[in-house]
N, C-alpha and C positions, 0 to 999 in steps of 0.2 A: 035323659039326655046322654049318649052317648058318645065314646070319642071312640071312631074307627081308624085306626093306623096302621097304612100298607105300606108295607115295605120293612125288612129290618136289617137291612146291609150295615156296613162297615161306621158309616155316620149317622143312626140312628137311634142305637140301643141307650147311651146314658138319659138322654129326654124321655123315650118313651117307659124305662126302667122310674126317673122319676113321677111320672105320670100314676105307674103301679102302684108306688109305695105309698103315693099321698092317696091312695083311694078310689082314684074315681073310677068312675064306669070302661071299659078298655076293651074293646073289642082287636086283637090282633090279626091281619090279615098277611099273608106272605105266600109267594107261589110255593116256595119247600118248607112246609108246616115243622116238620122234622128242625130245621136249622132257626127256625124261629125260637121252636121251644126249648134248643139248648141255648139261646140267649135270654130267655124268659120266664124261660117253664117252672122257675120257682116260683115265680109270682103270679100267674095265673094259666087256667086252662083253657082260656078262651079264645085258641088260635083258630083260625082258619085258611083253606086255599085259596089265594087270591084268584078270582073271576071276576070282572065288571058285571056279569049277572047272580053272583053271590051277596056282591055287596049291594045292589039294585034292591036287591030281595029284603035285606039285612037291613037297609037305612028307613030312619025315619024320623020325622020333623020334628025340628030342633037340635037333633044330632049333627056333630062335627069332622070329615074328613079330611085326616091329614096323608098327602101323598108325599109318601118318600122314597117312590119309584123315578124310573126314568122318566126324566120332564118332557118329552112328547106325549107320556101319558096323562101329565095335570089337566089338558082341557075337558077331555070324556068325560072324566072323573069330577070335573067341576059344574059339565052342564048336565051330570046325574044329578049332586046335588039341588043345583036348581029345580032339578025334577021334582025330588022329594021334598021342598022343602028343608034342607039341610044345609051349614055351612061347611067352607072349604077352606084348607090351609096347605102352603108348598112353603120350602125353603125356596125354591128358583128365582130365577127373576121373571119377571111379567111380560109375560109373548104377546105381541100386536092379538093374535085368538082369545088369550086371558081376557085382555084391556076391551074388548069389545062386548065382554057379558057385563062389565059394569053396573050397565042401566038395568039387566036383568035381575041383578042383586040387589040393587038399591030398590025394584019396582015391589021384589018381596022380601024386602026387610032383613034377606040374610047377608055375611059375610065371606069374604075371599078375598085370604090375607097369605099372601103371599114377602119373597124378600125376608124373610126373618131365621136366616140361618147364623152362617158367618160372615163371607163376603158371596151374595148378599144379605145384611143383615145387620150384625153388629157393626159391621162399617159404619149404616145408614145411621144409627142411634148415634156414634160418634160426631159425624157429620151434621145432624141434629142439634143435638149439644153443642158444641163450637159454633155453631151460627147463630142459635137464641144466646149466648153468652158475647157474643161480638155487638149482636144489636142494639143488648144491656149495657151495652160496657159503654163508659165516658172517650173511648174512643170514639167511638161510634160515628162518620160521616160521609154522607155521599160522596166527596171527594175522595176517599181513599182508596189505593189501588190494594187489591186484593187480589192473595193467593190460594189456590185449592190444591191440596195434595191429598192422595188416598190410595196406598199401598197393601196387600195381603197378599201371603203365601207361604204353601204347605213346605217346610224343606226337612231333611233328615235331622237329629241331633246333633249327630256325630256324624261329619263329612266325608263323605266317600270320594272316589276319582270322579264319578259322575256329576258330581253339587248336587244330585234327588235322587229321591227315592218314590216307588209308588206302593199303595197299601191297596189297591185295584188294578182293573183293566186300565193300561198308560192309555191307549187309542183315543181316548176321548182329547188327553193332554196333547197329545201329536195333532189330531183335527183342530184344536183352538190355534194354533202356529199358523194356519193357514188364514185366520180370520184377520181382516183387515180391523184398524183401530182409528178414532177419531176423537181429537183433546185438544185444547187451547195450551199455547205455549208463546209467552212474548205477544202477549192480544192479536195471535193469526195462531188462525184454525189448523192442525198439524194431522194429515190422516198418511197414513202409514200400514203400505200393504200386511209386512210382517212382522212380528214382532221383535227380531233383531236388527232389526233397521233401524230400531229407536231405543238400543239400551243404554240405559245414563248411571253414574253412581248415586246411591243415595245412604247421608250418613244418619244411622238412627240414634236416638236419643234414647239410650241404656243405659242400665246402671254402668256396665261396661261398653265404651263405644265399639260398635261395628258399623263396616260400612257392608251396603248390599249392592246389587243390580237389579235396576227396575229398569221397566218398562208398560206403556201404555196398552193398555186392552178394551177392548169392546167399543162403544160409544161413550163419552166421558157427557156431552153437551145437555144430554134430557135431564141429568140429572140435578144441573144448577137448579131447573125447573122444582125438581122436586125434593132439597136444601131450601130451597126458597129465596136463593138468589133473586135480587131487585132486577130489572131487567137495566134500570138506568145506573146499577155500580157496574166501576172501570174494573173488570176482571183482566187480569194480565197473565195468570194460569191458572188452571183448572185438571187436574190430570185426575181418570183412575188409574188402579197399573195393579201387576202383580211383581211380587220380588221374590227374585231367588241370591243363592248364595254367590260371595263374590268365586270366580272363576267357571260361573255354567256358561256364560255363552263360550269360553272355547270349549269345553267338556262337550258341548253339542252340537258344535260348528259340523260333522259330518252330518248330525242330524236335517242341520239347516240345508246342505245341499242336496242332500235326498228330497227335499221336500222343492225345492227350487225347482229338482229335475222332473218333479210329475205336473209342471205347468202343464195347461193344453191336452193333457190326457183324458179319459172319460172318468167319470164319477167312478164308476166301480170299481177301473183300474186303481185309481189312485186309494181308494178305500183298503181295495185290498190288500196294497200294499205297506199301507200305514197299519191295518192290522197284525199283518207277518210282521213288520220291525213291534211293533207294540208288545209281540208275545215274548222275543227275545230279549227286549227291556226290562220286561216283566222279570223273565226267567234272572237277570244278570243285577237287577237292581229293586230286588223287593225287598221289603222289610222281614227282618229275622223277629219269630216267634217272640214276644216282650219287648223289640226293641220300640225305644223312644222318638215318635215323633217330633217336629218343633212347627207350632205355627207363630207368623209375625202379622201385626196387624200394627199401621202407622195413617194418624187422621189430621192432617194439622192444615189450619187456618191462617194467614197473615195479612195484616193491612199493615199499609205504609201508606207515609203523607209526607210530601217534601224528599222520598229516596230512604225517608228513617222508618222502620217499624215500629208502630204507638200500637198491634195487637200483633201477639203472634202465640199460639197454642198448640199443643198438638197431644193425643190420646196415643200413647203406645201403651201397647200388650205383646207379651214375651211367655208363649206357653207351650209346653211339652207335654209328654206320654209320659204319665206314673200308675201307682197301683189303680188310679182309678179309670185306666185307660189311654186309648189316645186322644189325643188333645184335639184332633180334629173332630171326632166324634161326639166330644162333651161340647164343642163351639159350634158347630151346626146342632145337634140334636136338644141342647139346654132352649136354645133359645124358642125354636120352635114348640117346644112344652110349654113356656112361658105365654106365647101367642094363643096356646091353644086354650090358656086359662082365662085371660082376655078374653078373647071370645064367647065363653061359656059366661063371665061376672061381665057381659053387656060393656065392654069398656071402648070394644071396636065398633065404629060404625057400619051401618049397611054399605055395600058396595064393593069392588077392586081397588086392593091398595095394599102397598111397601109396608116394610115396617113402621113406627107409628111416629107422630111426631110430637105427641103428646105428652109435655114435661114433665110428668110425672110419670107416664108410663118409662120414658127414655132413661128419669134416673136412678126408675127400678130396677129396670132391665139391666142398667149398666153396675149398676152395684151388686147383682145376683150373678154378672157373668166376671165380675171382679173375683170370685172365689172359683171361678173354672179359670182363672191364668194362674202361673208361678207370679207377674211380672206383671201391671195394667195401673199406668197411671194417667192424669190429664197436667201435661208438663206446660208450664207460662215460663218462655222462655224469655221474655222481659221482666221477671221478679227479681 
């Protein structure tokens, strides 16, 4: 049984490094063999050039592919495995083409497990957690109105004029600005072309307080579904969002009218011109050789009954770049080795699906990515 893992960019190497060390079978894939093996190449010789018809060749049943390529390429890759016989694993999230091999997987007993990076990923564990612990809890009642919050994002250590930095190609972060978002806020539905339309403060609970700027991203509403929200409790917010440090949206604000001004223009115009700003973003705010990343990741839960809070929780983590790297790379890439062992010890079910929501898998998972933060606690802010 094999585990085949393509891709070894920036957010890869500490999982797939742990994968090495513990033994198991490792087959590496990468289109520049060359850059693979100076991330690797102490630990094994078994790279390859990535082709869909390399690893066609290469696979076979019962074996596990983990894509940690660009997520237009997850679905190929997924309905190979099908082909072979094989299971699938992405950090992404779950594209309407993912969600529709479902029954495929389930029909042959493999898995495609997807969502177990960081956001998405660890979020979900947290969010997990916080909801089987509300259920438990002598709080517990239909009656009560409930809050969903759920914040991540990558920002510098050490702040610059700009409040970020990027450790890749920016273009992808410039294309998500243009993506509209939809969230519960005040029990009405709030959708929101851009995302400066909608930035709010938000104060985290650190050992030292800071406050940040959030804001809402993507669709927040599937997910009550898949928390496991009752359909008959009074939710009164529900947000996901990312956060950055406080003072980026003016640090960005010309950003924001550049992007304002390519309404109405054709796709490619507008592409390419968020690639030409991207490059010189790149060039003016990239990360220096060693320097420290910081990711923030905040999950909190609350119910109130009467106006008073009788539950209120929340899971922060506070982690940076040290000798073992940057912090974004052990937070996406741990977890998905984690998933990938799952898999192999039969723990995941057949089928497409997020990270897990199985409580013992969650308080595994949360206590093995408790030693990838400086900072990761679950704070009851009623005790």
């Amino acid at each position: 049984m094999t585990i085949h893992w393509c891709g070894t960019g920036l957010s890869s190497i500490p999982g797939l490094r742990r994968l090495l060390e513990a033994g198991h079978p490792v087959t590496v894939w990468n289109r520049t063999v060359e850059k693979a093996r100076a991330e690797v190449g102490d630990l094994t010789d078994d790279i390859r050039p990535f082709t869909l018809e390399g690893l066609a060749e290469a696979l076979k049943p019962g074996d596990i592919t983990v894509s940690m390529l660009p997520a237009d390429q997850h679905v190929a890759i997924a309905k190979l495995c099908l082909e072979k016989g094989a299971n699938f694993c992405s950090s992404s999230y779950i594209a309407p083409e993912m969600r529709a091999l479902d029954q495929h997987f389930r029909e042959k007993g493999l898995v495609s497990i997807n969502e177990v990076g960081l956001d998405p990923g660890i979020d979900h564990l947290m969010a997990h957690d916080l909801v089987a612990r509300y259920r438990a809890s002598k709080a517990y009642d239909n009656e009560n109105v409930l809050s969903f919050t759920s914040y991540c994002g990558g920002v510098p250590k050490e702040a610059n004029a700009f409040r970020y930095k990027f450790s890749w190609a920016p273009a992808g972060v410039l294309k998500a600005l243009r993506s509209p978002s939809r969230s519960l806020r005040h029990f009405t539905e709030l959708r929101v072309a851009r995302p400066w339309e909608a930035i709010t403060r938000y104060d985290a609970p650190l050992p030292v307080p800071e406050s940040f700027e959030v804001y809402p991203n993507r669709d927040s509403y599937p997910f009550m579904e898949e928390y496991r929200f009752e359909k008959h409790w009074k939710v009164k917010d529900f947000v996901r969002g990312t956060i950055r440090l406080n003072g980026w949206a003016d640090a960005w604000a010309p950003i924001f009218r550049e992007i304002e001004a390519l309404e109405g223009k054709p796709l490619a115009e507008i592409n390419a011109a968020l690639e030409a700003r991207a490059a010189a973003l790149l060039k003016d705010n990239s990360y220096a050789e060693g320097e420290p990343d910081r990711v923030l990741l905040f999950v909190s839960l609350k119910a109130e009954r009467d106006g008073k809070p009788v539950f209120h929780e929340t899971w922060a983590m506070d982690a940076w770049g040290d000798v073992r790297g940057t912090a974004m790379g052990r937070l996406v890439s741990v977890p998905v080795s984690l998933a990938i062992e799952a898999v192999l010890n039969r723990e995941i079910p057949a089928g497409v699906h997020g990270a897990p929501h199985d409580p013992r898998l969650v308080a595994r998972w949360l206590d093995q990515v408790g030693h990838l933060a400086q900072f990761m606690r679950r704070i009851d802010h009623l005790a």
